[in-house]
VOPAGU-2260 file (C-alpha; in pm, 1 decimal, decimal comma):
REM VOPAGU-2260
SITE   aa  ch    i         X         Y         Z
SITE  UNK   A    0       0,0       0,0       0,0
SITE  UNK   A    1     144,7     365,3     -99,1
SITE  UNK   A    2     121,6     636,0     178,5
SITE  UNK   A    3    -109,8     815,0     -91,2
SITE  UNK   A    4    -371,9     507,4     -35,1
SITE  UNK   A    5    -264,4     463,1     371,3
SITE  UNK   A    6    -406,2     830,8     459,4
SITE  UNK   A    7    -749,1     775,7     257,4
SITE  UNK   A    8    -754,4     465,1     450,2
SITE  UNK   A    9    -663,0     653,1     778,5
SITE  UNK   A   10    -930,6     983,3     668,4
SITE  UNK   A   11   -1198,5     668,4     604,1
SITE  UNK   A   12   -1069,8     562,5     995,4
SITE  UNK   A   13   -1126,6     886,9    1103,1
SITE  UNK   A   14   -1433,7     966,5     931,0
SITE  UNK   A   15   -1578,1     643,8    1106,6
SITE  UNK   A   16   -1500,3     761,6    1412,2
SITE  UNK   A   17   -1664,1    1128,4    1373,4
SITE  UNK   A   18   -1360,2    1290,5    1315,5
SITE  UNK   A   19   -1388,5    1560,7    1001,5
SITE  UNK   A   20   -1022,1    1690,5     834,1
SITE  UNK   A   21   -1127,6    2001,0    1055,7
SITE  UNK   A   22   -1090,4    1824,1    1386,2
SITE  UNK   A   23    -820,5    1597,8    1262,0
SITE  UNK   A   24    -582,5    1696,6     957,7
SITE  UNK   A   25    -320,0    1384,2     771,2
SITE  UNK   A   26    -134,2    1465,8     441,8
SITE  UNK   A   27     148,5    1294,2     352,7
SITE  UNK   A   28     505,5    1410,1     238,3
SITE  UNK   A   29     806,4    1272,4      60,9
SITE  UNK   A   30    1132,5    1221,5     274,5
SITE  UNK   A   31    1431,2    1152,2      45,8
SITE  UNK   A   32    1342,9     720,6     -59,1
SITE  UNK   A   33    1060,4     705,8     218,3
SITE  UNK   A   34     724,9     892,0     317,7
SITE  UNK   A   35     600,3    1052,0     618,5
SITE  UNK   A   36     234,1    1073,6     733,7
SITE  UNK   A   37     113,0    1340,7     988,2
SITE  UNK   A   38    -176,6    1418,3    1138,1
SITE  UNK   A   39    -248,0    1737,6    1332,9
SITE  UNK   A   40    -522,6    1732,4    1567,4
SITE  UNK   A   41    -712,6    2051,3    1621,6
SITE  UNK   A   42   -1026,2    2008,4    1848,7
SITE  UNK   A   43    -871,9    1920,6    2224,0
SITE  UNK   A   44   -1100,5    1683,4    2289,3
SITE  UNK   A   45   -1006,5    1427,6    2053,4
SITE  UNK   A   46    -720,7    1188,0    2265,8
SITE  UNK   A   47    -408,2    1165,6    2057,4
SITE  UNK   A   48    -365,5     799,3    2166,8
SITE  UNK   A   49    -671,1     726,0    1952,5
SITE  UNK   A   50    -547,5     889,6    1674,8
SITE  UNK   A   51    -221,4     740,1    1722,3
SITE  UNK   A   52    -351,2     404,9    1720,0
SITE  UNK   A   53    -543,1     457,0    1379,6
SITE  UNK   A   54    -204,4     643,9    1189,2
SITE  UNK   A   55      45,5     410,0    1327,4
SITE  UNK   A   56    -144,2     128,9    1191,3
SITE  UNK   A   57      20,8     257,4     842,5
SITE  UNK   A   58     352,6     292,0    1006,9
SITE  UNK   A   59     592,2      22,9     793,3
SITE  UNK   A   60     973,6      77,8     928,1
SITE  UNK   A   61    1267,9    -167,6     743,1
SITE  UNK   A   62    1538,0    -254,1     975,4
SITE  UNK   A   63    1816,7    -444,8     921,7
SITE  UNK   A   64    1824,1    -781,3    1098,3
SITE  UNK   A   65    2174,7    -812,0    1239,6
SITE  UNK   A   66    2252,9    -465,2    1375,5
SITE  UNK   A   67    1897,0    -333,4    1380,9
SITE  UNK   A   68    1952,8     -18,4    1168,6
SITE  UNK   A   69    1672,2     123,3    1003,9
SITE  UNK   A   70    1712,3      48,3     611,8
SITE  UNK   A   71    1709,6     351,3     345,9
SITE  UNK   A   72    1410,7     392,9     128,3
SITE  UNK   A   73    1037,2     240,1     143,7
SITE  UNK   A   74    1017,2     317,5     458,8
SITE  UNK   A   75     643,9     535,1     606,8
SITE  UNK   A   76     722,3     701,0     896,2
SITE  UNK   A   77     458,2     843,0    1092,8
SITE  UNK   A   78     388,1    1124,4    1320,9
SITE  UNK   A   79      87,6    1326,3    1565,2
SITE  UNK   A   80      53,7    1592,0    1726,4
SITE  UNK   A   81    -188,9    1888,5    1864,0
SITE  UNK   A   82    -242,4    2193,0    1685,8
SITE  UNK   A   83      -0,6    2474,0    1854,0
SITE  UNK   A   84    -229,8    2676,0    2098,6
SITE  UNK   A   85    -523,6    2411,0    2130,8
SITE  UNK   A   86    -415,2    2242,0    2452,4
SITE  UNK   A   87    -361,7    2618,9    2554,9
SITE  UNK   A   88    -628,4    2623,9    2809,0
SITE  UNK   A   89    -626,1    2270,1    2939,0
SITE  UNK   A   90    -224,1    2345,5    3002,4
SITE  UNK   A   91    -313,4    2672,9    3179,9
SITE  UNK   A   92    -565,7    2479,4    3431,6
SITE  UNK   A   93    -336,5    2238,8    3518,5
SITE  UNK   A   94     -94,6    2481,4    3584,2
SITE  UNK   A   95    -299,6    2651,1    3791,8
SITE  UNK   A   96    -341,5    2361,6    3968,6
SITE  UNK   A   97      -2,8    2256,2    4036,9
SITE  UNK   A   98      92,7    2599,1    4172,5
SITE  UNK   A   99    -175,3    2546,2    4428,3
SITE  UNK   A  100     -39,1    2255,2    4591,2
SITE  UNK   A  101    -303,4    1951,3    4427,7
SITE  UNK   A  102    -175,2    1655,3    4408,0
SITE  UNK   A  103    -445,5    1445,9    4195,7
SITE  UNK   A  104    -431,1    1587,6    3924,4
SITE  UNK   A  105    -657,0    1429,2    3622,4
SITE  UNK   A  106    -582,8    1082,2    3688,8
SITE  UNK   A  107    -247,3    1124,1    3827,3
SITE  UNK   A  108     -86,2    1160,5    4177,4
SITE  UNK   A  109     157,4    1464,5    4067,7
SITE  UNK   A  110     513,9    1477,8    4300,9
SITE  UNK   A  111     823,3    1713,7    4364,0
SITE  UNK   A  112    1110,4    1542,9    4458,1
SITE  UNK   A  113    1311,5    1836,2    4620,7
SITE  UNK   A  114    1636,7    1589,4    4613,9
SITE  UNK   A  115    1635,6    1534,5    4228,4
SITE  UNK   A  116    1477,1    1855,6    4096,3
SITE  UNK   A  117    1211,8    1683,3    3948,8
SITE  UNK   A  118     844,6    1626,3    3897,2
SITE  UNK   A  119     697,0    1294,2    3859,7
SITE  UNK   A  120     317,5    1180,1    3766,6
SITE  UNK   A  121     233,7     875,3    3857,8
SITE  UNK   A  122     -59,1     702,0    3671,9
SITE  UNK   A  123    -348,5     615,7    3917,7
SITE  UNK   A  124    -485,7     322,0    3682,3
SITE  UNK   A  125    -278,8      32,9    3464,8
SITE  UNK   A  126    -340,6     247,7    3149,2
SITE  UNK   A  127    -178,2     559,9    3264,9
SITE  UNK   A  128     219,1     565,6    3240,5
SITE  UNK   A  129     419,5     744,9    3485,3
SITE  UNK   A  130     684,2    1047,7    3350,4
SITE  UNK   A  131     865,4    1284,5    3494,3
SITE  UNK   A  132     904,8    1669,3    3408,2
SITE  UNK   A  133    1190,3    1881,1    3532,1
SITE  UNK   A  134     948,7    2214,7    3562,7
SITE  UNK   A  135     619,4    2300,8    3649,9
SITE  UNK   A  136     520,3    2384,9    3330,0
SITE  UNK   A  137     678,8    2089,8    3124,9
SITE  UNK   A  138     490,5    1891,0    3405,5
SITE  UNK   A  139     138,8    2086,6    3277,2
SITE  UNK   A  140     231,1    2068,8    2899,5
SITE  UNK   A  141     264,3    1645,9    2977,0
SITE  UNK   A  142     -32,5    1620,8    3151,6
SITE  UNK   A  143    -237,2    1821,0    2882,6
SITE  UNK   A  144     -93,7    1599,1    2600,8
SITE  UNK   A  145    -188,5    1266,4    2797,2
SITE  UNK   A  146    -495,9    1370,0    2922,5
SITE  UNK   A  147    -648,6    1564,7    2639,4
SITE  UNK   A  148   -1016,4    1402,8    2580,1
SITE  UNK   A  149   -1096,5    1273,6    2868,8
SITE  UNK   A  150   -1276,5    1392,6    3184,2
């Protein structure tokens, strides 16, 4: 299958799920001997695991089978992300809420560790991954991403 014919497929997965190209956009571009398909999601209530899931289904990588090295040419790379400035206000609340002192925080138990510098998120259910942030606002930007269409 060409990446031309993998993002109608993916726009047909999308469509199915409710998803117009004005909530979620995928073109695809040339890169040198391989392709790259992106989508760009621009409503913040759409999770970007779902529409990870559908894209990366397309996702076709060559490697070499000794050493592992990813082979030149037919290769469909794949890639998505959030509009710039749509998780705007869902970053700004949790912000707001980290600078208050809350510690649940959207599903996760949120943590300074004054030895290390850090902040760490820890996932309050098997599906949510733990990650760690080394500012307050990195920390906010993280949890936005990950947490983006649900309640």
């Amino acid at each position: 299958m060409s990446a031309r014919e993998a993002v109608v497929a993916i726009r047909a997965a999308l469509k199915a799920r409710g998803w117009n190209q004005r909530k979620v956009s995928v073109r695809v571009r040339p890169c040198t001997y391989s392709s790259a398909i992106s989508a760009t999601i621009y409503d913040a209530s759409i999770p970007i695991a779902e529409v990870k899931a559908i894209v990366d289904q397309h996702r076709h990588v060559r490697r070499c089978e000794i050493t592992g090295d990813i082979l030149e040419g037919g290769n469909t790379y794949t890639d998505v992300e959030y509009e710039l400035g749509v998780l705007d206000p869902l970053t700004a609340e949790i912000t707001a809420r980290i600078e208050k002192g809350e510690q649940e925080i959207r599903g996760y138990t949120v943590v300074f560790d004054c030895v290390y510098e850090r902040w760490t998120a820890y996932g309050n259910s098997d599906d949510l991954q733990t990650f760690v942030a080394y500012s307050h606002a990195e920390m906010a930007r993280s949890l936005a991403i990950r947490t983006a269409g649900r309640p």
